[in-house]
Backbone as a chain_set.jsonl record, in Angstrom:
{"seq": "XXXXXXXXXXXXXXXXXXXXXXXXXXXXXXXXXXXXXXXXXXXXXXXXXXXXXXXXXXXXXXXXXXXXXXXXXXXXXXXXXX", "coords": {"N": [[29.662, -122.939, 91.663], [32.091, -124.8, 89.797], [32.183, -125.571, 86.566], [33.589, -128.791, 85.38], [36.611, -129.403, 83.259], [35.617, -130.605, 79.799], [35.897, -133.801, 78.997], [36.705, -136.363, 76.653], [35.185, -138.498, 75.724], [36.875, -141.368, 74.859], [37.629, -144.328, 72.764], [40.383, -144.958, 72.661], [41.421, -143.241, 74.784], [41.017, -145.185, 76.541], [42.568, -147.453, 75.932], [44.915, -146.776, 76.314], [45.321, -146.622, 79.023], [45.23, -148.982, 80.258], [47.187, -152.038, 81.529], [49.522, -153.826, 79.45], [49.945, -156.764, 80.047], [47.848, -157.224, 80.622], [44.369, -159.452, 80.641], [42.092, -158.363, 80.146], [42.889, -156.572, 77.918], [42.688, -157.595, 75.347], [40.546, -159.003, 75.001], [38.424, -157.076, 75.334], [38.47, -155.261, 73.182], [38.825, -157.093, 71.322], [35.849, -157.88, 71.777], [34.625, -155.466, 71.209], [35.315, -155.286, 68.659], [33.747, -157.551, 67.131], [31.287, -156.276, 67.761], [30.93, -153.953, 66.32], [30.996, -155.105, 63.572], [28.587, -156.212, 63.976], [27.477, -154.68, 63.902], [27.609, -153.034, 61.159], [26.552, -155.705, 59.784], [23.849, -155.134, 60.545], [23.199, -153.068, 58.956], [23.571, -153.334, 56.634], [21.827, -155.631, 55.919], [19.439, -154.013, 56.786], [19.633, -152.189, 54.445], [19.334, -153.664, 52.5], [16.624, -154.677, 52.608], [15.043, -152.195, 52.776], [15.977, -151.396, 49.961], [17.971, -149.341, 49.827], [21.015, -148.462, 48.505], [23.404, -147.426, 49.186], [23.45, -147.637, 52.364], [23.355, -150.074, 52.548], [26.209, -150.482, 51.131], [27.74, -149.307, 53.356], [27.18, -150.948, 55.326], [28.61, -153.222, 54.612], [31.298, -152.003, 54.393], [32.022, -151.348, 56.974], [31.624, -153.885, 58.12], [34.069, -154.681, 56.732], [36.013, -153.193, 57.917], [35.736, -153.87, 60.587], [36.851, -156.44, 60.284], [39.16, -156.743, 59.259], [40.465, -155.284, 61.683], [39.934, -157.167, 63.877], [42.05, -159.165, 62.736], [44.282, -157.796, 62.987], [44.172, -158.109, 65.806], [44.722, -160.338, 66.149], [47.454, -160.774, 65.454], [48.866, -159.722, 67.059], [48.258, -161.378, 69.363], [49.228, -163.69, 68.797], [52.202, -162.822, 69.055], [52.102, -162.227, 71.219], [51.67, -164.766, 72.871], [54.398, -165.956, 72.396]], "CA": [[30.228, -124.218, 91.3], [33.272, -124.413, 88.346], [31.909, -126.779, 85.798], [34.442, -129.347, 84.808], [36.669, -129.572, 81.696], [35.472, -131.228, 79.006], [36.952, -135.031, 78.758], [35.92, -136.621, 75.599], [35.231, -140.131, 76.063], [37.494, -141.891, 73.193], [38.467, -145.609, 73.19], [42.015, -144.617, 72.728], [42.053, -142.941, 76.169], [41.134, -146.704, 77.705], [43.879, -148.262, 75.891], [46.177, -146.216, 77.209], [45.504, -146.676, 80.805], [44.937, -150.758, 80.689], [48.286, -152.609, 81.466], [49.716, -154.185, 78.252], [49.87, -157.779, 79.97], [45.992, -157.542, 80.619], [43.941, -160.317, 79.596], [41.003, -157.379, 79.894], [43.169, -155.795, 76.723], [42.299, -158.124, 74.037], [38.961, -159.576, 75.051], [37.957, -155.906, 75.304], [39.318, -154.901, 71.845], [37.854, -158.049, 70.295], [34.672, -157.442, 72.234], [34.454, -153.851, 70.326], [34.92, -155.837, 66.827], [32.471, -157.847, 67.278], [29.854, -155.646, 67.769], [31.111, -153.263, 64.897], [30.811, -156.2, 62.465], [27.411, -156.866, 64.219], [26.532, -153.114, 63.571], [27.542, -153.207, 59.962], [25.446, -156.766, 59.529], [22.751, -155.338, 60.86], [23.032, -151.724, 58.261], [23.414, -153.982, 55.303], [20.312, -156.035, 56.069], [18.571, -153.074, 56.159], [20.009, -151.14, 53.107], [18.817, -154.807, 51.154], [15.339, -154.439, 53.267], [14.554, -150.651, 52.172], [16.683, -150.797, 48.962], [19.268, -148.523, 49.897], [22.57, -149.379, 48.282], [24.438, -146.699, 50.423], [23.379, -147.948, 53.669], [24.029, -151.344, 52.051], [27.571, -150.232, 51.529], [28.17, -148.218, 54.947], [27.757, -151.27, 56.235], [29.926, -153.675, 54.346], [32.664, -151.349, 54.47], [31.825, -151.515, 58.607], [32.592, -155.142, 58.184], [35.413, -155.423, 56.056], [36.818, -152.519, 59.167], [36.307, -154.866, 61.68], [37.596, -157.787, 59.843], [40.445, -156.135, 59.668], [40.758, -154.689, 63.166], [40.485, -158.578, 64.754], [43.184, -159.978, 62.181], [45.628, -157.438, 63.756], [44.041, -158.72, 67.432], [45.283, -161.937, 66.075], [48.854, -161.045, 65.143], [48.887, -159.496, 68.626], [47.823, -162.534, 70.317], [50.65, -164.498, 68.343], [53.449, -162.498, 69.779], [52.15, -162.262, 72.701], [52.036, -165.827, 73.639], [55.263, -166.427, 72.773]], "C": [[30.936, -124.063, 89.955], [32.724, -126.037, 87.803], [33.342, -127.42, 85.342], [35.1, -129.366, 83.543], [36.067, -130.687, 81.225], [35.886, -132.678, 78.822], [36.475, -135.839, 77.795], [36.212, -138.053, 75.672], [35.961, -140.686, 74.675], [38.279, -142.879, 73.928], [39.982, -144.845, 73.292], [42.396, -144.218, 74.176], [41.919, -144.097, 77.048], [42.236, -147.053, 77.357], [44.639, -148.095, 76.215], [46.477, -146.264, 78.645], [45.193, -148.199, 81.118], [46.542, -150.951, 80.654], [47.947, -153.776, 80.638], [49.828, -155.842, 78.585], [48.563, -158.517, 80.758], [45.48, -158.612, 80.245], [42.396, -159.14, 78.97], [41.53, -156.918, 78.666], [42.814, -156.513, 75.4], [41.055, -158.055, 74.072], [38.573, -157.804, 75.123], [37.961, -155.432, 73.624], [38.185, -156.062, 70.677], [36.065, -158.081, 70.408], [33.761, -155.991, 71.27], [34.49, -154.408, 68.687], [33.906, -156.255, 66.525], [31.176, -157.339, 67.045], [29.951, -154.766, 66.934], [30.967, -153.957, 63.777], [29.366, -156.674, 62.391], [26.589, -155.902, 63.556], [26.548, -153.441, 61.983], [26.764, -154.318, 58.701], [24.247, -156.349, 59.234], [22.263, -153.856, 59.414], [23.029, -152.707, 56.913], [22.424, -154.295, 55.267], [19.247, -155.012, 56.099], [18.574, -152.405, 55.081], [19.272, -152.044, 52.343], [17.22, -154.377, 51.806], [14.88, -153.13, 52.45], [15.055, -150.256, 50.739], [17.384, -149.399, 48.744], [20.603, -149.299, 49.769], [23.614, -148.498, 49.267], [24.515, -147.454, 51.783], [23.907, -149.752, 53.196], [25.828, -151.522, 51.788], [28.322, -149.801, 52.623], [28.426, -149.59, 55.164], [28.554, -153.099, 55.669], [31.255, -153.324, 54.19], [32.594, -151.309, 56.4], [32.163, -153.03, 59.103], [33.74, -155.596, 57.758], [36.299, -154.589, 57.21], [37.176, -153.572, 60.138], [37.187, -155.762, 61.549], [38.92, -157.742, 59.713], [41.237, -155.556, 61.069], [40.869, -156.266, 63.937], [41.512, -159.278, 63.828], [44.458, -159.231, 62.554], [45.27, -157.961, 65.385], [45.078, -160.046, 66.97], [46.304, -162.086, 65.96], [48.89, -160.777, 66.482], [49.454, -160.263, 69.287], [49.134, -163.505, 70.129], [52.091, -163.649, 68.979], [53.254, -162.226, 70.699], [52.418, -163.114, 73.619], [53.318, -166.645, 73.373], [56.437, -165.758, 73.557]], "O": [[30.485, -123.321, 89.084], [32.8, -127.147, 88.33], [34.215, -126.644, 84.955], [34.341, -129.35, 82.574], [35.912, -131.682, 81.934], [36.722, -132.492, 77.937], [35.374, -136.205, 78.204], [37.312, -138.605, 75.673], [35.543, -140.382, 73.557], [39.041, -142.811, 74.893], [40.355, -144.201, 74.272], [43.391, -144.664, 74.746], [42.513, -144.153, 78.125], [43.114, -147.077, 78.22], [45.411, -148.99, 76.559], [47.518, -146.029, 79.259], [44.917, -148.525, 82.272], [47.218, -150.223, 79.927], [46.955, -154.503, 80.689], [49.823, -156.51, 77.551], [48.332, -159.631, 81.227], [46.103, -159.052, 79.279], [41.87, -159.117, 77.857], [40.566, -156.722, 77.927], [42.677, -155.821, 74.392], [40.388, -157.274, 73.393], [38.491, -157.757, 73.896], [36.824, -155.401, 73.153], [37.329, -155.908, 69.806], [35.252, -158.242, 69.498], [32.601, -155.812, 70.898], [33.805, -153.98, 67.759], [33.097, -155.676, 65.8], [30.25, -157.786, 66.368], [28.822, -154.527, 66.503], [30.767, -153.239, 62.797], [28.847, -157.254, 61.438], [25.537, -156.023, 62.929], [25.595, -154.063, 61.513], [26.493, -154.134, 57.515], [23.555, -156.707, 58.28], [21.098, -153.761, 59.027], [22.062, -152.485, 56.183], [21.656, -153.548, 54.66], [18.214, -155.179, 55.451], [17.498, -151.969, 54.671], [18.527, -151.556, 51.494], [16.707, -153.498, 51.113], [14.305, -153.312, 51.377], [14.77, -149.166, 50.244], [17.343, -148.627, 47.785], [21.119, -150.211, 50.415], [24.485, -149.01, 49.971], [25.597, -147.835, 52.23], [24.851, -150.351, 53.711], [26.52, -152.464, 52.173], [29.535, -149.989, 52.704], [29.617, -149.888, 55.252], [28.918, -153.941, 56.49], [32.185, -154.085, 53.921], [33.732, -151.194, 56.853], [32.768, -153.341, 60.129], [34.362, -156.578, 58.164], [37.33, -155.172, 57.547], [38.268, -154.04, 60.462], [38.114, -155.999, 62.323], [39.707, -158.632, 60.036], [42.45, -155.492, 61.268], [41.902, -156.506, 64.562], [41.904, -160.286, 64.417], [45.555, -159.788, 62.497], [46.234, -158.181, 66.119], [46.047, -160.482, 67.592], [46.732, -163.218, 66.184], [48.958, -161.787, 67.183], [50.587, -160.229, 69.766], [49.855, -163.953, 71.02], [53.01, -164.385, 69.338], [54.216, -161.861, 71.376], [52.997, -162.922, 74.688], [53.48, -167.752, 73.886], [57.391, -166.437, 73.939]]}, "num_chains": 1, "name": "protein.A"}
């Protein structure tokens, strides 16, 4: 049996194969912020919990990412619907 190549799972290779007048392409996208903003919530609260300021920073810099990643969803969304 010939083991398969390698295929390295990476968002980027979804976005590329969803059609661009998807509604699956946002809500997906914003779906993925979400829960990166949730992650970074949840790493702060612990960094303050254990008094780690690193992990306390990881994950406000994990929110200010997201926060940034859905305010370009949002320009998006604006030229999209018109």
């Amino acid at each position: 049996m010939v083991p398969k190549a390698y295929q390295p799972r990476h968002r980027a290779n979804d976005r590329a194969t969803k059609q661009e007048g998807s509604l699956k392409v946002g809500w997906d996208d914003k779906l993925e912020n979400k829960k990166d903003e949730a992650k970074g919530a949840a790493k702060e609260q612990l960094g303050k919990a254990t008094d780690d300021e690193q992990m306390q920073r990881e994950g406000k810099t994990d929110q200010a990412k997201s926060n940034l990643k859905q305010a370009g969803e949002k320009v998006k969304d604006a030229f999209r619907k018109d």
